[in-house]
Every structure is written in C-alpha cells, then in structure tokens.
C-alpha positions as CSV (number, residue, x, y, z in Angstrom):
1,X,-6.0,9.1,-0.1
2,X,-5.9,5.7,0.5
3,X,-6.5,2.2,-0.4
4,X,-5.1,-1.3,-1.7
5,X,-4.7,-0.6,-5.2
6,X,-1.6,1.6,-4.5
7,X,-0.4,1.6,-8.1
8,X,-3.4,3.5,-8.7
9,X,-2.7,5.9,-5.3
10,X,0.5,6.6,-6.0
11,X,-0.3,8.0,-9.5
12,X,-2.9,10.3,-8.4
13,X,-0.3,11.3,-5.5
14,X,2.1,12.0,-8.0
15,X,-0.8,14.1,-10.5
16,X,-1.1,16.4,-7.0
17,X,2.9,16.6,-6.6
18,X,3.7,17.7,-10.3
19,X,0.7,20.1,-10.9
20,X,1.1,22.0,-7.1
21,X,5.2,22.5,-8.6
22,X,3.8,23.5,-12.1
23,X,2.0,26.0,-9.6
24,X,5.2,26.9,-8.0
25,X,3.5,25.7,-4.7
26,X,5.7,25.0,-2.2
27,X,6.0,21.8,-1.5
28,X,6.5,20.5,2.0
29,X,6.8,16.6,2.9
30,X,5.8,16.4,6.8
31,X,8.0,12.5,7.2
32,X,11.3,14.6,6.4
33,X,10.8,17.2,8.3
34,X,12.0,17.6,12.1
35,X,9.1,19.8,12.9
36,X,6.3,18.8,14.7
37,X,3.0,18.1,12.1
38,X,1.5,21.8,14.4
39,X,5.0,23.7,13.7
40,X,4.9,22.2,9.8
41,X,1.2,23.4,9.4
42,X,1.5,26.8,11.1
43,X,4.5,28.2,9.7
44,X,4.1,30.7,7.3
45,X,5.4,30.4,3.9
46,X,9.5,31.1,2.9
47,X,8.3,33.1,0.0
48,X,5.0,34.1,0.2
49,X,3.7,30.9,-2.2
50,X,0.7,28.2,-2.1
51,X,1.5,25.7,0.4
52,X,1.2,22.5,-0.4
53,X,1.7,19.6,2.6
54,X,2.5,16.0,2.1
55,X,1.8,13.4,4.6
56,X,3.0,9.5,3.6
57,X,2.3,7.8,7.2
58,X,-0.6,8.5,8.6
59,X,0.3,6.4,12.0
60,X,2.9,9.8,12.9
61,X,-0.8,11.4,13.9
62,X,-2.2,11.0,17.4
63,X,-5.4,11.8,18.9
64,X,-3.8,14.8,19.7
65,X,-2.9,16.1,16.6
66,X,-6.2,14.6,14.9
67,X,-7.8,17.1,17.5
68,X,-5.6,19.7,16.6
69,X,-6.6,19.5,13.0
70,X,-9.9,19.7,13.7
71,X,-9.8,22.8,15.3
72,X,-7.6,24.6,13.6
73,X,-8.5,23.7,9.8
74,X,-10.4,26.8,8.8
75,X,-7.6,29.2,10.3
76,X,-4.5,27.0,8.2
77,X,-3.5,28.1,4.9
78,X,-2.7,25.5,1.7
79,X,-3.6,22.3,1.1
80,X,-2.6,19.4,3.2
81,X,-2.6,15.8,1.6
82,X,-2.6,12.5,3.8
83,X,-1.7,9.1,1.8
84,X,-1.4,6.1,3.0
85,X,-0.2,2.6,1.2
86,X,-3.6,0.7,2.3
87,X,-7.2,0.9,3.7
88,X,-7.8,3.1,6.0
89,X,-10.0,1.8,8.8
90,X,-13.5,3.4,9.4
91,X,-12.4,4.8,12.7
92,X,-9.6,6.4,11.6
93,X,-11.5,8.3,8.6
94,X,-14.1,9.4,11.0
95,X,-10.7,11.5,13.4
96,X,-10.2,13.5,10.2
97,X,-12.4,17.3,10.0
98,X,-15.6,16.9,8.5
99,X,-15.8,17.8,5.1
100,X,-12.6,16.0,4.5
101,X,-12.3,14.5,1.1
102,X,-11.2,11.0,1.1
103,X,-10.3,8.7,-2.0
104,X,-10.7,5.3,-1.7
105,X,-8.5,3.4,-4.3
106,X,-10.0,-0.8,-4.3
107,X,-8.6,-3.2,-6.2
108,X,-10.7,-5.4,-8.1
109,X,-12.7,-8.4,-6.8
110,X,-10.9,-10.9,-8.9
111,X,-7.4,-9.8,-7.8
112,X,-8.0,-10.5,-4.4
113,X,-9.9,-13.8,-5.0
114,X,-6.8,-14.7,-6.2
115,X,-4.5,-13.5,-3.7
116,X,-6.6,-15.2,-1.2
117,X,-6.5,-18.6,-3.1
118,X,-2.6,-18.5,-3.6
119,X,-2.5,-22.1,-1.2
120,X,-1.5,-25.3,-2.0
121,X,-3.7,-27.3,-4.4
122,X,-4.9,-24.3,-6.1
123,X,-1.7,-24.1,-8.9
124,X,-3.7,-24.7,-11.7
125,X,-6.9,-22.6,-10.9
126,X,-4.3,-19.9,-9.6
127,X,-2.4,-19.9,-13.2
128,X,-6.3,-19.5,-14.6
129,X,-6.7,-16.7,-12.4
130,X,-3.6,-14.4,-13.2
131,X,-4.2,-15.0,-17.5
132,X,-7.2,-13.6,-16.4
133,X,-6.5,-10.6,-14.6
134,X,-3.4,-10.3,-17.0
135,X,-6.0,-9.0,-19.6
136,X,-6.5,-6.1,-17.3
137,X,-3.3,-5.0,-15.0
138,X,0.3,-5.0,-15.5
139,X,2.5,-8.0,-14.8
140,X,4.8,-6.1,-12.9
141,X,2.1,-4.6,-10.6
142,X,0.6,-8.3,-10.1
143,X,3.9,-9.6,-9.4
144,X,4.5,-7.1,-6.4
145,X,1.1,-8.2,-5.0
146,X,2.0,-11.4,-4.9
147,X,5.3,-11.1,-3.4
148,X,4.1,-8.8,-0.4
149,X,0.8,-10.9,0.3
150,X,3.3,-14.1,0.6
151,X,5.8,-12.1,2.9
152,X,2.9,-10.9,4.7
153,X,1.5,-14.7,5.2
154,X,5.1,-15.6,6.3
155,X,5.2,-12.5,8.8
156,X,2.1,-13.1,10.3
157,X,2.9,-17.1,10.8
158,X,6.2,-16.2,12.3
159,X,5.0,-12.7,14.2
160,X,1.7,-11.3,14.2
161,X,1.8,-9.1,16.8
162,X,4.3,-7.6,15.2
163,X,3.0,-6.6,11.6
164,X,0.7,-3.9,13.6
165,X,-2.1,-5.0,10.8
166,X,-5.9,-4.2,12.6
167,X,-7.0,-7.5,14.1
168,X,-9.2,-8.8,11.3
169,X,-6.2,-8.8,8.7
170,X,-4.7,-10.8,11.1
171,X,-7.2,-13.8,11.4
172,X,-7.5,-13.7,7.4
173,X,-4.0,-14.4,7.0
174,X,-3.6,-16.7,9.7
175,X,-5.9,-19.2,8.0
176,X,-4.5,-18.7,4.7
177,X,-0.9,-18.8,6.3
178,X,-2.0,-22.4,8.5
179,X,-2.5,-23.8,5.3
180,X,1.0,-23.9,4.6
181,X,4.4,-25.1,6.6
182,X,7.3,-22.1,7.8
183,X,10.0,-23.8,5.3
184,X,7.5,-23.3,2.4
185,X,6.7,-19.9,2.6
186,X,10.4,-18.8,3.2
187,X,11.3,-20.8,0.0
188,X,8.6,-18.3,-1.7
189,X,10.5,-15.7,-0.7
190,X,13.4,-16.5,-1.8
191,X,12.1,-17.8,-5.2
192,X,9.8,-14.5,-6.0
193,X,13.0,-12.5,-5.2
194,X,15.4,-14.5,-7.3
195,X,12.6,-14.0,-10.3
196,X,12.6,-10.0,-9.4
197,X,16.5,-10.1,-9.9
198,X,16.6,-12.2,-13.3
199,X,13.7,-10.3,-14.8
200,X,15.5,-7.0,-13.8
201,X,18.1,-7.8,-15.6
202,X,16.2,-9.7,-18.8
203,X,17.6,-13.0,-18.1
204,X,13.7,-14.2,-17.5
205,X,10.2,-13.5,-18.5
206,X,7.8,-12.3,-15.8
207,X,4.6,-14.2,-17.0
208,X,6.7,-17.5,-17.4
209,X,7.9,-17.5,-14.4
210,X,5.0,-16.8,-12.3
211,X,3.3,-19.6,-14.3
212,X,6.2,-21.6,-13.2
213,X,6.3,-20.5,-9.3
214,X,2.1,-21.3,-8.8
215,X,2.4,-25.0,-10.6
216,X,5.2,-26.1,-8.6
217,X,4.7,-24.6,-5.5
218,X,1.0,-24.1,-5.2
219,X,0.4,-28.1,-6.3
C-alpha cells in the first residue's frame, strides 16, 4: 500500500486495522517489535487467532528477507500488510511474491502542478491554484503538502545525499530548489510552522493565511 496521497493511504490502513480487531485478529506491528521480520512472521499465534502483520517502513526489508518472502509465502499463516508514506519504485514492487496486491494511492494532477510551481513569481497563479483544488481536498491536508514539499526543497538544497530520495526526486527538486536562495526557504519554514501553531490554537484562519504566505513570498 503505497503512494503520495497519504491521507488517502493512511485511511484505508486504518479501515484494515479496525476491521482485523473487530475480527479479534491479532494484531502485530513488525517496527515495534525486536524480532527479526522471519521470527515475527513464523511465530505461531499467542492464542490460536487470525494474524494480522503490519509493516510501516518498507526500507527495514533487505534482499534477503524479500527472498525470504518469496519463498516462504504459501507455508505463512495471516495476512501481512506493507505501507509506505510514498511511491514505491518499480524495482522495489517487482522484490515482492507474485501475486502480491499492491495499491497505488496518486494524488491528483493539479495538486502537484501546484506543488511544483510553488517558486518565486508564481504568487498569484499559485493563490489561483489552491481556490481551485480547495473545491476538492481539505485545507489541512493541502497545507501539510505544502509544508513538507518546501522542507523537502530546503533539505535537498542544503543535503541531498542525505534525504535517501531515488535519484530522479532529487534532480526535480534541485531545480525547483535553485530557483530560490537558502535564507528564503528557511524563512518558509519558519512561517508555515508559526501558521500551524496559530491555527492550532484558532488565533488564525488556514485559507487566509496560505493566501497570505504565496503573495508575499512567492512574488
């Protein structure tokens, strides 16, 4: 389960979560655990119930245990769920068993148009933008997307190599970042996180603000 609308992920992660304990599954979340993912999967059941496996970063698998899996899928009992926050890269859906069943959650074209246009120059035309996709998604949601693609723009400008995005994520925002200056993008940051604060506790209005942050800072 993966994908860059995570809002959209997450719910259908948590549909899976509430309906295996309706089940009385047991529920077992492999990133807390100690255990190896082999020991996790192979152990047999406290008491006797449905088990039901989460897995939240996919990165903890190796070849190794991708091989594992492969192998050993028709002899492991319960069901075994693998989300990530993000696209999945072709190469790493293809380690997975065959027969696998993968959900791809995209967001729409016109939300990442305007993530990608979020330079300077673009204020107005970026203000046009979010009314529009307003119509459709959740201020809230659009505000988080916002505030992670501009820390992402300032990561990459201050250390690439050490996001870990795949190389091609890199190069995109690289030229998006070039366009503008360090000092700008940390005062971004700053601003989008003083806005999370005031809204949080309803001293400000989301929709004004963000109207307020692409005019001035995107002109």
């Amino acid at each position: 389960m993966h994908g860059d609308d995570t809002q959209k992920s997450y719910t259908r992660l948590r549909k899976f979560i509430d309906v295996a304990k309706e089940r009385s599954w047991e529920v077992n979340y492999i990133d807390e655990s100690s255990q190896s993912f082999e020991e996790i999967l192979s152990a047999s059941s406290l008491f006797g119930n449905e088990r039901f496996f989460i897995l939240k970063d996919v990165k903890k698998l190796s070849k190794k245990e991708y091989l594992w899996l492969s192998k050993k899928e028709v002899d492991l009992s319960g069901n075994l769920i693998i989300y990530n926050e993000g696209p999945l890269n072709a190469a790493t859906l293809k380690s997975f068993p065959k027969g696998t069943k993968v959900e791809e959650y995209k967001l729409p074209v016109l939300l990442w148009n305007f993530l990608d246009n979020l330079v300077p120059g673009k204020g107005e035309y970026s203000v046009r933008s979010l009314h529009k996709i307003l119509e459709r998604q959740p201020v809230e949601f659009v505000f988080s997307l916002i505030s992670k693609h501009i820390r992402d723009l300032y990561w990459v400008k201050v250390d690439a190599t050490g996001t870990g995005f795949p190389f091609w994520k890199i190069n995109k925002l690289k030229s998006q970042a070039s366009k503008f200056d360090t000092p700008s993008l940390q005062k971004l940051i700053s601003v989008l996180s003083a806005i999370d604060i005031d809204v949080k506790t309803s001293k400000a209005d989301l929709i004004s603000e963000l109207d307020l942050v692409l005019l001035k800072h995107l002109e």
